[in-house]
N, C-alpha and C positions, 0 to 999 in steps of 0.2 A: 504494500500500500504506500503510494507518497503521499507526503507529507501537503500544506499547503503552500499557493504560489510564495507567500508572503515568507515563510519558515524554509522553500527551499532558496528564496532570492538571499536570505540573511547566511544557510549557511554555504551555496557558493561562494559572497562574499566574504566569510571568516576563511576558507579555504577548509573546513570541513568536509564540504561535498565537492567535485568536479563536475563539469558539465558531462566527462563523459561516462564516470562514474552512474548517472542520471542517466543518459541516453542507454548504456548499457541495460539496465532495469526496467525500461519503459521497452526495449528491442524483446528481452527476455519476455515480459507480459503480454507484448503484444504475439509471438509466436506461441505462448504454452500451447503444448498438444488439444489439453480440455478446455480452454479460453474464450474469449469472442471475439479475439482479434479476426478470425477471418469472415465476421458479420461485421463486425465493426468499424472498421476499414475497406476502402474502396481501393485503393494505391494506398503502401507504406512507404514512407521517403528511406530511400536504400543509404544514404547518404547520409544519415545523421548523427552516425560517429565520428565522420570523419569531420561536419562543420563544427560539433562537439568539441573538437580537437584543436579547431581554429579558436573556439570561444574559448577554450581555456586560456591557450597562448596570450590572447588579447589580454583577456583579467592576469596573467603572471606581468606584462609589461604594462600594467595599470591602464589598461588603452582601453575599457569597457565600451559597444557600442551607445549602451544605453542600459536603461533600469531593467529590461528584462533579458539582460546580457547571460544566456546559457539554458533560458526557461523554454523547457519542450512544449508545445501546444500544437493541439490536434485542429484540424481545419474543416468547416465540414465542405462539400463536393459542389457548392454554390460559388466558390470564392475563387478570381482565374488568378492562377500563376504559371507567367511564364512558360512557355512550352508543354503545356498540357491541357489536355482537355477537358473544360468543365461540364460536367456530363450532369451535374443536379440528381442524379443518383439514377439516373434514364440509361435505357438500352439504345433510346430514339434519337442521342446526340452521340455516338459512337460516330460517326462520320466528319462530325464538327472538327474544322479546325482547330489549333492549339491555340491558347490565348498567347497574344503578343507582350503583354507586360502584365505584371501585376494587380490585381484591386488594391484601391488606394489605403483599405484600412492592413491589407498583407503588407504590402509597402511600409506602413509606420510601422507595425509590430515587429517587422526584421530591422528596420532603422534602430527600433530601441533594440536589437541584441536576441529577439526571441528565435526559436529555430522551430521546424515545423514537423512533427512527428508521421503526418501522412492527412490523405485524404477521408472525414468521416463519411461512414453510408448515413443515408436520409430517406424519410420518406419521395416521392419521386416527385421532382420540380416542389418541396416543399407544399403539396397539397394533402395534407392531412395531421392530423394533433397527435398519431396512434405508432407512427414509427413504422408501421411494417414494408417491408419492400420485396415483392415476389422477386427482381432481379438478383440481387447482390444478399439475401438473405435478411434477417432480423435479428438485430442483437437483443439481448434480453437483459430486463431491468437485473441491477444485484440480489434484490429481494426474490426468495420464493424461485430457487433455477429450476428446483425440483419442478414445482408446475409448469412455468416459463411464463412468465408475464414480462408484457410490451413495458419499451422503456420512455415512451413518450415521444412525440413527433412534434415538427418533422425533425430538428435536431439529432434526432436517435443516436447515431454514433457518437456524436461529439461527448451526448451526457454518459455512455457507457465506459467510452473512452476515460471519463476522470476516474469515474466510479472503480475500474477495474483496473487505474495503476500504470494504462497505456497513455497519458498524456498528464502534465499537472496544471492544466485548464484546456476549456477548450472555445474556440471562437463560431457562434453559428448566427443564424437570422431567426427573426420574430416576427410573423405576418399577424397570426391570431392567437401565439402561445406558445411558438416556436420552439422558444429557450425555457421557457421558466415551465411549461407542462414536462418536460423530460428530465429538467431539473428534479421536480416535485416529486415525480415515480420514484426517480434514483437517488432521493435522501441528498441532492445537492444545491448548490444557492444557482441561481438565473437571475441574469439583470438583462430586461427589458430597455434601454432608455429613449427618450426622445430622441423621434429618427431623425429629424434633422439635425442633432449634434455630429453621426456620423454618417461620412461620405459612401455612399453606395455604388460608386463608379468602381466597376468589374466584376457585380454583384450579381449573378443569375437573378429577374427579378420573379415575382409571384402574383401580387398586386403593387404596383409602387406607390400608391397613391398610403398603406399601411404596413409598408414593408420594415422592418428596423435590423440593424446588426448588434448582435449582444454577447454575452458571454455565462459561459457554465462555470462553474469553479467551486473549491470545499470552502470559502467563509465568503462573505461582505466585503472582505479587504480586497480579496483577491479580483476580484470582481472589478471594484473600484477603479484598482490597478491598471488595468485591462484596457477599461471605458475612458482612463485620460489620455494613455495610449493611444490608443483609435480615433479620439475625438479630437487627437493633434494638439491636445492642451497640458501643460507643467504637472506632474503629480501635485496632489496636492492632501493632504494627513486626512482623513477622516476621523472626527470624533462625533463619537456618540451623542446621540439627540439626549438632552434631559426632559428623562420618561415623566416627571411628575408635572401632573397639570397637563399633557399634550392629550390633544384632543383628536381622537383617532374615527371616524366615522366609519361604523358597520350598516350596512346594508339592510333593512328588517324582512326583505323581499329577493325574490331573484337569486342570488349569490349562495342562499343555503339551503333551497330548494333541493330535493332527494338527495341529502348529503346523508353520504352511508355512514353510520355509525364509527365506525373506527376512524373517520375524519372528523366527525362531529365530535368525539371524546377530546381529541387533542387539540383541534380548535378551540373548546369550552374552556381548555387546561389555558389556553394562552393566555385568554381572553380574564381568567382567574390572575394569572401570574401578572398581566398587565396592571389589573386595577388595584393588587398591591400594592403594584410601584410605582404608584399613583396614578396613572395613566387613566385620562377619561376617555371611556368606551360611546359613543353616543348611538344610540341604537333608535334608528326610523326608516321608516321605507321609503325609497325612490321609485316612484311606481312607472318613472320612463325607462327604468333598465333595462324591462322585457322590450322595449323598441328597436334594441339594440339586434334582435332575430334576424328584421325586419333587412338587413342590412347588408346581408350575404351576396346579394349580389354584385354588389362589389368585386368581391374577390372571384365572382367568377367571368365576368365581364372584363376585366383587366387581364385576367391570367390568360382567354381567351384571345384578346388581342393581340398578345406576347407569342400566343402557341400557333396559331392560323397557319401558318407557313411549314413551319414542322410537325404538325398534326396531319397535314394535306398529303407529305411526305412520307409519314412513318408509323401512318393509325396505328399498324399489327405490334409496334414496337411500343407502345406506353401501358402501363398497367391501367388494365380496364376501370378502376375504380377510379382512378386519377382522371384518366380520357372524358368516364362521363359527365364529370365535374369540370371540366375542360370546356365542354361540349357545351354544357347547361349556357354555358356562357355568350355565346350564338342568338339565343333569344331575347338578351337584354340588350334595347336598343341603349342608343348614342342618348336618346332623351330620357329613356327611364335611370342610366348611370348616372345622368346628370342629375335627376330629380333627388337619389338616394344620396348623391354626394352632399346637397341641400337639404336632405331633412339630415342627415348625418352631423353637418356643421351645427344644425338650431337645436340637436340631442344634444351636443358633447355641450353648447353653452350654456344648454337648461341643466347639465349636470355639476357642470364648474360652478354655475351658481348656489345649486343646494349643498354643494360640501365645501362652499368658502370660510365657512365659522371651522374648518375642519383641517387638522394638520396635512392628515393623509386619508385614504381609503383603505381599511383592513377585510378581507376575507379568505375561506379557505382559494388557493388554487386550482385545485380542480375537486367536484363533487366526489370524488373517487379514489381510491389506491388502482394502483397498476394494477388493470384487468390481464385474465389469463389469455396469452394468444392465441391458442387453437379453436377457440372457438368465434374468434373473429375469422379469423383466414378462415373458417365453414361457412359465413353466412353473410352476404353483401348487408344483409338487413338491419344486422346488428352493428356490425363494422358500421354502417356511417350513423345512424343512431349514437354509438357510442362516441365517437368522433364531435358531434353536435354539443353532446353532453361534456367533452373532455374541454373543448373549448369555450364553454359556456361563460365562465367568468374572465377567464384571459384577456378573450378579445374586446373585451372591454377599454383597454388601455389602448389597445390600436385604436379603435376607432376615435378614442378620448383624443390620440396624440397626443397621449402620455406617453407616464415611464412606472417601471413595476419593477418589484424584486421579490421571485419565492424563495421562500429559504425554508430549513426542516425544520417541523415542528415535533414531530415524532418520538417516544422514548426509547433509544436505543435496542435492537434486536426488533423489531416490531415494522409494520410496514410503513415504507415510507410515507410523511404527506408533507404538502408543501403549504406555508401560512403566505399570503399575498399582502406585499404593502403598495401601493400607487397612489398617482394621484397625475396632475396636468400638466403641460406641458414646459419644458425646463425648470420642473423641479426633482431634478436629477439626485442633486447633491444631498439636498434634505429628505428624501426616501431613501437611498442610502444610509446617512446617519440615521435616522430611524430602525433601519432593519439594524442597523450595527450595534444598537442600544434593543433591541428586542433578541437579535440574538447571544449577546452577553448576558441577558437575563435568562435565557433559557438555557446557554451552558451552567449557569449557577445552580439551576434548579436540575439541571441531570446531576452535576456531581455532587450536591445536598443527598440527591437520592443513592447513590453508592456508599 
């Protein structure tokens, strides 16, 4: 297991650890026999002991590129670099060209010193909250392998990827839940933030119009880390919001709707642990949430427009379940996109309004723990039903054009869930510190309980 970004950047820099020390470990994980590197990875960068070798060199002549000088992260299959093909996890861009140069948030992450462990599998073209991918296989959340449950989409690999020791963070996109539902299955943190903080030039898109780039990783910090990184701006220290007196807005409606029990438990727990520490919980219902259903067109009317050329070309090659979601897209005229984009803008202001008295927006992530996969891959029916449901609260912040962060709320051994903090738009910093002060309060309370 590694450690996090933040613990392994302090002990490269003591010289405790070596970068290639690290890649080594991450090479090991990703090949075990019983593993999921071979779900989890689309391409692994054959080469990353040997830039390993250069990052060390650099840190012995104190020449570091930057702050995450030697830090392996995984990439997922949306992002072009250089000489390969960005395939979005599709069998249908196998004939595509190589990308010519970088995306510009790959660009910054190797500017600052990071090295890239390979490419993660995805859901295909990022159309779906569930992970599975008939092409390249399904990696399976860490929880319950016995049964095999999905690890969240479309992100899939990338969240696997931390969770099982093959990358120590990893970089994916967030349409309707992208990072932070895969996050939440796999007990890890997800930051959503406001898409226009980062650059999307070389970014396979999905819908652009709610498309964001984000990051998976094991705390807050790491995360943080990551997103100044990308967003081309100075690190800058995150400290903890002071919990007492903040005024946290829960949702009375929508957001807790068929929440299965062993998410409602630990939610309740937070929500306990919160008001402790002093935090005010303000609990009323927004009854424009459910509007928010209303809204899906979007994302398939953009994605459409995006695919028309390579759909025309390569039907037999996209997973049918993607394809007809694709397809749907075909019907929704130029006026009716327009219309939704428009009732879309006068939802997200009728929402900023009612949670202004309010720090941030608290709920669970998703209604659910990571369901078991074999019985999606049986039943289109259920597959997108559950799909609907996974994303239910998520995509809330895309469309907000917001920023979100799930992190675990879970007690150790038990199945993962992710608690959700958001809220509107460039308030990055301060959902951040928030989740970093909620999750400092709930390491306290795990290891009170040991």
């Amino acid at each position: 297991m590694l450690d996090t970004l933040s613990n392994t950047r302090a002990a490269l820099a003591r010289g405790t650890l070596s970068a290639v020390a690290l890649a080594q470990r991450i090479e090991s994980a990703i090949a075990a026999p019983h593993g999921q590197g071979s779900r989890t990875y689309i391409s692994v960068n054959t080469q990353l002991r040997h830039q390993a070798r250069l990052s060390d060199l650099r840190r012995s002549r104190r020449e570091p590129s930057g702050v995450l000088e030697g830090i392996a992260l995984s990439l997922k299959d949306g992002f072009d670099q250089a000489g390969q093909v960005t395939k979005a996890g599709s069998r249908a861009l196998a004939w595509a060209m190589p990308a010519h140069q970088d995306a510009t948030v790959v660009q910054r992450l190797a500017a600052a010193g990071a090295l890239f462990t390979g490419r993660t599998n995805m859901t295909e073209f990022a159309f779906s909250a569930l992970g599975l991918n008939p092409h390249f296989g399904t990696p399976l959340s860490p929880y319950d392998r016995e049964t095999g449950r999905i690890p969240g989409g479309s992100s899939a690999g990338a969240a696997v990827s931390v969770s099982d020791g093959m990358a120590v963070a990893a970089i994916g996109t967030d349409t309707g839940g992208s990072v932070r539902i895969p996050a939440a299955f796999c007990g890890l943190v997800g930051f959503k933030p406001t898409a226009k903080r980062i650059p999307h030039a070389g970014v396979f898109p999905l819908a652009p119009s709610l498309d964001s780039v984000g990051s998976i990783a094991r705390s807050v910090t790491c995360c943080a880390t990551l997103d100044s990184v990308m967003a081309g701006h100075p690190e800058r220290e995150l400290a903890a919001a002071d919990l007492r007196g903040l005024r946290l807005l829960l949702p009375a409606n929508f957001v807790l709707d068929g929440v299965e029990s062993v998410v409602a438990h630990s939610f309740e727990r937070v929500l306990t642990l919160l008001s402790q520490a002093g935090a005010i919980i303000v609990e009323r219902p927004l009854p424009t949430l459910a509007e928010s259903m209303a809204f899906g067109g979007i994302y398939t009317r953009e994605a459409w427009l995006h695919h028309q050329p390579v759909l025309a070309a390569h039907t037999a090659a996209y997973d049918p379940r993607v394809r007809i979601r694709v397809e749907g897209g075909a019907a929704i005229s130029e006026r009716t996109h327009l219309d939704l984009q428009l009732g879309r803008a006068k939802w997200a202001a009728h929402i900023g309004t009612a949670m202004a008295d309010c720090a941030a927006l608290i709920m669970p992530t998703t209604p659910m723990v990571a369901p078991a996969l074999a019985p999606l891959e049986a039943c289109d029916e259920l597959y997108h039903a559950t799909n609907l449901r996974a994303m239910r609260n998520a995509k809330l912040f895309n469309l907000l054009e917001g920023c979100a962060v799930s992190i675990p709320c879970h007690v150790s051994h038990t199945a993962p869930v992710g608690l959700m903090i958001g809220a509107g738009g460039m308030a990055d910093h301060q959902v951040l510190s928030i989740a970093l002060a909620v999750e400092s309060l709930l390491a306290r309370h795990l290891l009170a309980m040991t």
